[in-house]
C-alpha positions in Angstrom: 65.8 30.8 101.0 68.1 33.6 100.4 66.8 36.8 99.0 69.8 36.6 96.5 68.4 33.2 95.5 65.2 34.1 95.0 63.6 37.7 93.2 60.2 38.5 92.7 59.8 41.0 90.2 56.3 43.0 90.1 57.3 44.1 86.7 54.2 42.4 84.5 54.8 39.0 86.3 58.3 38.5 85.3 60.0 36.1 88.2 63.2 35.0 89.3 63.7 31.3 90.2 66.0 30.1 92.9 69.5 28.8 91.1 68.8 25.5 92.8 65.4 25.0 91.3 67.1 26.2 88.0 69.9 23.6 88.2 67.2 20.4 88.5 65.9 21.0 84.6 66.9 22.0 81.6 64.7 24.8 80.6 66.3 27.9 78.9 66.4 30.9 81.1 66.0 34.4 79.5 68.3 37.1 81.5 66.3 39.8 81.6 68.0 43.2 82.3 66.7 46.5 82.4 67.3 49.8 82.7 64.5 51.2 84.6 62.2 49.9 87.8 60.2 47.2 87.6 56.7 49.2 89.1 57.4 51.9 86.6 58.1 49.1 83.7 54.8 46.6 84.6 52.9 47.2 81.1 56.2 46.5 79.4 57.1 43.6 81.1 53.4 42.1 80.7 54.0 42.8 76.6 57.0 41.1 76.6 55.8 38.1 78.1 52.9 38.4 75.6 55.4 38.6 73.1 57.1 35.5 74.1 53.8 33.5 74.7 53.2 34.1 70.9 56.4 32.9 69.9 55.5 29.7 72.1 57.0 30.5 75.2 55.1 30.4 78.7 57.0 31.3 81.7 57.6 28.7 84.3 56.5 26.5 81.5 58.9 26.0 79.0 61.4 28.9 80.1 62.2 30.9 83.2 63.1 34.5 83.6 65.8 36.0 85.7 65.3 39.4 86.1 67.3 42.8 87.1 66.4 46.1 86.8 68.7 49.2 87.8 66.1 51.9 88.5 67.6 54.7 86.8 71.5 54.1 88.6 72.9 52.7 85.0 76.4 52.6 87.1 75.4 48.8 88.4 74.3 47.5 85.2 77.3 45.8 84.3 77.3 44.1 87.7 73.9 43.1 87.3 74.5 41.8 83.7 77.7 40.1 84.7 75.2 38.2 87.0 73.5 37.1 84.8 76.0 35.9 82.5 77.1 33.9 85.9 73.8 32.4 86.0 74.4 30.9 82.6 71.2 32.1 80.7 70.8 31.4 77.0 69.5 34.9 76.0 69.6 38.1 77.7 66.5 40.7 76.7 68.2 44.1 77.5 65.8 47.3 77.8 67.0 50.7 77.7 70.6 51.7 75.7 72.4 51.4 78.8 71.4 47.9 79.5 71.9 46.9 75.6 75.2 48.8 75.9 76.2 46.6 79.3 75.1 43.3 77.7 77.3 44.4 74.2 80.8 44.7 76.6 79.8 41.9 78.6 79.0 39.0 76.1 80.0 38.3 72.8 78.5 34.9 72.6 75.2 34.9 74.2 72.4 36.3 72.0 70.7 40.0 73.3 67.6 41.2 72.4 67.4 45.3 73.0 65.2 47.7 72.8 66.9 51.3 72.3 65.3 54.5 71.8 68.7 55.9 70.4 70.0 54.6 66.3 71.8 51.1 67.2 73.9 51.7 64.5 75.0 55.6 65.5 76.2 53.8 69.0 77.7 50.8 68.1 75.1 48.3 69.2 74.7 46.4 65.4 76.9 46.6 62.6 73.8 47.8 60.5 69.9 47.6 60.6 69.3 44.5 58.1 72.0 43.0 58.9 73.1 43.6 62.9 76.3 40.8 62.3 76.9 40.4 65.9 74.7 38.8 69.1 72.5 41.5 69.0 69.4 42.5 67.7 66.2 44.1 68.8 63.7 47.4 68.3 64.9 50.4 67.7 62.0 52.6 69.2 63.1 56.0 68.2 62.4 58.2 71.4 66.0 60.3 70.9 64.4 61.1 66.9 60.8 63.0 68.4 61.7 65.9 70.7 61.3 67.7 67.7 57.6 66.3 67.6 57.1 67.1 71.4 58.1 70.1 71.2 56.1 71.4 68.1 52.8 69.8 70.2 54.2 71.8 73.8 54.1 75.0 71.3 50.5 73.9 69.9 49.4 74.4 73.6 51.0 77.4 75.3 51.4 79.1 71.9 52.0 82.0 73.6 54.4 81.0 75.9 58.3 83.1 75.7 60.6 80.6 77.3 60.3 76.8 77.0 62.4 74.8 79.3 63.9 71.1 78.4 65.0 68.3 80.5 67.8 66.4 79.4 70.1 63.9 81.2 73.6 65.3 80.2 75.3 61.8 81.7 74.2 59.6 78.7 75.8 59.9 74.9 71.8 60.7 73.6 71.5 63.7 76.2 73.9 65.6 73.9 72.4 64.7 70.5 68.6 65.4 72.4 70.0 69.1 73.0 71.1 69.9 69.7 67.8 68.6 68.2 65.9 71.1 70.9 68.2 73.4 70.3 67.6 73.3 66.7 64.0 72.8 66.7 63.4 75.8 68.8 65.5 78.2 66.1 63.2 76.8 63.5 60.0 77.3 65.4 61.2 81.1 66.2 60.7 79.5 70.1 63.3 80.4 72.9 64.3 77.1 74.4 66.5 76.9 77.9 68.1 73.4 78.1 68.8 71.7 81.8 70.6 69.0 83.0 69.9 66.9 85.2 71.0 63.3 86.4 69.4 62.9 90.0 66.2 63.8 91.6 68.2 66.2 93.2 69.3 67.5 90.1 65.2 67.3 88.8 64.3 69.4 91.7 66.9 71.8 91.1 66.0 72.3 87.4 62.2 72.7 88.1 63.0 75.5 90.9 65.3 77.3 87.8 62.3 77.1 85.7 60.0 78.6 88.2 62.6 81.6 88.2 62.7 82.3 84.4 58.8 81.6 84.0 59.1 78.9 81.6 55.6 78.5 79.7 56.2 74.8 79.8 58.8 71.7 79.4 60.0 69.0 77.4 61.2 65.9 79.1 63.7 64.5 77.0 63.3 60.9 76.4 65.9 58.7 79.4 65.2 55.8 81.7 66.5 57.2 84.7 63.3 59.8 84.0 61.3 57.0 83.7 62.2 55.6 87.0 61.9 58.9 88.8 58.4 59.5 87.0 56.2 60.3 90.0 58.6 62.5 90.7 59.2 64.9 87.8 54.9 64.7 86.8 54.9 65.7 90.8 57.2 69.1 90.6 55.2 69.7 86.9 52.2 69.8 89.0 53.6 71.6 91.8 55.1 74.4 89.8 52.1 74.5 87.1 54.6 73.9 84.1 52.9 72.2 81.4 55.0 69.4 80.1 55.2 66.8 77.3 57.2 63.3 78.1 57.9 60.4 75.8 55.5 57.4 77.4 51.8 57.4 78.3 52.6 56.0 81.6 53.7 60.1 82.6 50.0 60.9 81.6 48.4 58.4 83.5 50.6 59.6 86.3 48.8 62.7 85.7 51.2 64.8 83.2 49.8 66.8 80.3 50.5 65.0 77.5 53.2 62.1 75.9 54.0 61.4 72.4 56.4 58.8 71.4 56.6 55.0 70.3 54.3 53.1 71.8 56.8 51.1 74.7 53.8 48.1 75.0 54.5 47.8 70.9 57.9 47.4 70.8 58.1 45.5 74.4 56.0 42.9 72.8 58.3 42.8 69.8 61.2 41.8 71.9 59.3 39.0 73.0 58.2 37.5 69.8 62.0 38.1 68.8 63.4 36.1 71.9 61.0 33.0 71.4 62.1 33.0 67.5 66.5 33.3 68.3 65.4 30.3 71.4 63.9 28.4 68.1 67.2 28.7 66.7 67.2 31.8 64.8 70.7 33.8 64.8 70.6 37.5 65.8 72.7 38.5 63.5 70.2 37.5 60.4 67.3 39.1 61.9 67.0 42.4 60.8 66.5 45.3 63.8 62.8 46.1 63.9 61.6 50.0 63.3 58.6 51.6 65.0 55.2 51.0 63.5 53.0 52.1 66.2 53.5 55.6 67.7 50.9 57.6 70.3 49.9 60.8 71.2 47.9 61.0 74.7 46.8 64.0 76.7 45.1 64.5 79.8 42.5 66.4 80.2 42.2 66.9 83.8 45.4 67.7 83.7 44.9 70.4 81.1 42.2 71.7 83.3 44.2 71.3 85.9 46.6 74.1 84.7 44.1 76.2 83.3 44.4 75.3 79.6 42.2 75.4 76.7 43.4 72.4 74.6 43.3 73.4 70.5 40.7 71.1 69.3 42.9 70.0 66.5 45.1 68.6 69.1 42.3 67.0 70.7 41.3 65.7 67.3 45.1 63.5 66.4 45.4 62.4 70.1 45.1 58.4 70.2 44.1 58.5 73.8 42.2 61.3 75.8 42.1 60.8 79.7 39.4 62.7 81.0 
């Protein structure tokens, strides 16, 4: 069997069947594309398929997945969505802005469910949030809206730190919104802020040897899947360069970063699923309003803290949802 033919995806279980296979049966087949890696994206993927189970859908059962991820390089998403399309699925689940903008110029037939941590409206995704009019729907999980958040809980920690650095990937429409939020925030908080670009590891390395020169107290990683895919990385040059840093998703903590706040991925994730099994029940995307954000989480490692050398507030202790120790 060719490799082509056949994908397994470690991604939460999500698996690829061979076209031939696919061709014997008439079982719909969910496209799902995504913007990340699938090792970096396994409790999302498991939530989605939880999702789906609860709408009545049981991979291998009574649907099959095909599944691409980009790992950060959102240059070969259209080829990968185009793929798909070739592989005639009845629904594509798109994860991350890039993908759900990919699947949006690709298709304007085939229902997509996205999540999107930037306003679907603001880039063109749906015509509005209760009523998207297109083929798309999905969660809007409002990472671009809470650097503001991160920051103020950075601050909370080094309080008496001059220079805070930021992380923002420059490449992508949100990067320039994320800066002016920052930038913003920091004039507010009285808080000297140095925003840097980066769109590579390469670039990531580079940023973290420029904080190292100006002594940054600590760092906010803007919210971006092409951070997410180079996660090890980034928590790795935190650690190296003792900077404490906040990021958008627990999975950076669990890596062994300080501290994430954001909307909880696993939420939203599981969402998407229920929202695919209900448009495969015949539901049209454009009546089904684009979900909001109910569940949002603070978690913060204390090893980590020791780690640097940090003596957490015990009112930040106190709001955290989740305290690794």
């Amino acid at each position: 069997m060719r490799r082509r033919e056949f994908i397994s995806v470690l991604g939460g279980g999500l698996i690829s069947w061979p076209v031939t296979a696919r061709t014997q049966q008439s079982t719909p087949v969910i496209g799902f594309l995504n913007s990340g890696s699938a090792d970096i994206q396994k409790p999302a993927s498991a939530a989605y398929l939880q999702g789906l189970k609860e709408a009545g859908f049981v991979e291998s059962k009574n649907i099959l997945i095909e599944s691409r991820w980009a790992d950060g390089q959102y240059e070969r998403l259209p080829e990968l969505c185009a793929d798909l399309i070739k592989r005639n699925v009845a629904i594509i689940m798109a994860g991350g802005p890039p993908a759900a903008q990919a699947a949006k110029k690709a298709t304007s037939t085939i229902p997509v469910v996205f999540t999107s941590g930037e306003d679907p409206v603001q880039v063109g995704l749906v015509a509005s949030i209760n009523r998207p009019g297109g083929n798309l729907t999905g969660i809007h999980v409002f990472f671009a809206e809470l650097e503001t958040k991160k920051l103020g809980l950075l601050r909370e920690v080094v309080p008496q730190g001059k220079v805070i650095a930021a992380l923002v990937n420059s490449s992508q429409p949100r990067g320039k919104g994320q800066t002016t939020e920052l930038q913003e925030a920091a004039k507010k908080f009285g808080q000297q802020i140095q925003v840097l670009t980066a769109e590579s590891e390469r670039d990531v390395e580079s940023a973290f040897a420029r904080m190292a020169q100006m002594k940054a107290a600590g760092l906010v990683v803007a919210s971006d899947p092409s951070f997410n895919a180079m996660r090890k990385k980034i928590v790795g040059l935190a650690e190296r360069y003792a900077i404490p840093a906040v990021y958008e998703q627990r999975g950076f903590v669990t890596a062994g970063g300080l501290m994430s706040y954001g909307t909880s991925l696993i939420d939203a994730y599981r969402q998407a699923g229920i929202y695919t099994g209900r448009i495969l029940k015949g539901e049209k995307p454009a009546d089904m309003p684009v979900m909001q954000p109910t569940k949002f989480e603070f978690v913060l490692n204390m090893k980590t803290a020791k780690a640097l050398g940090l003596t957490i507030p015990s009112g930040v202790v106190s709001i955290a949802d989740e305290v690794i120790e």
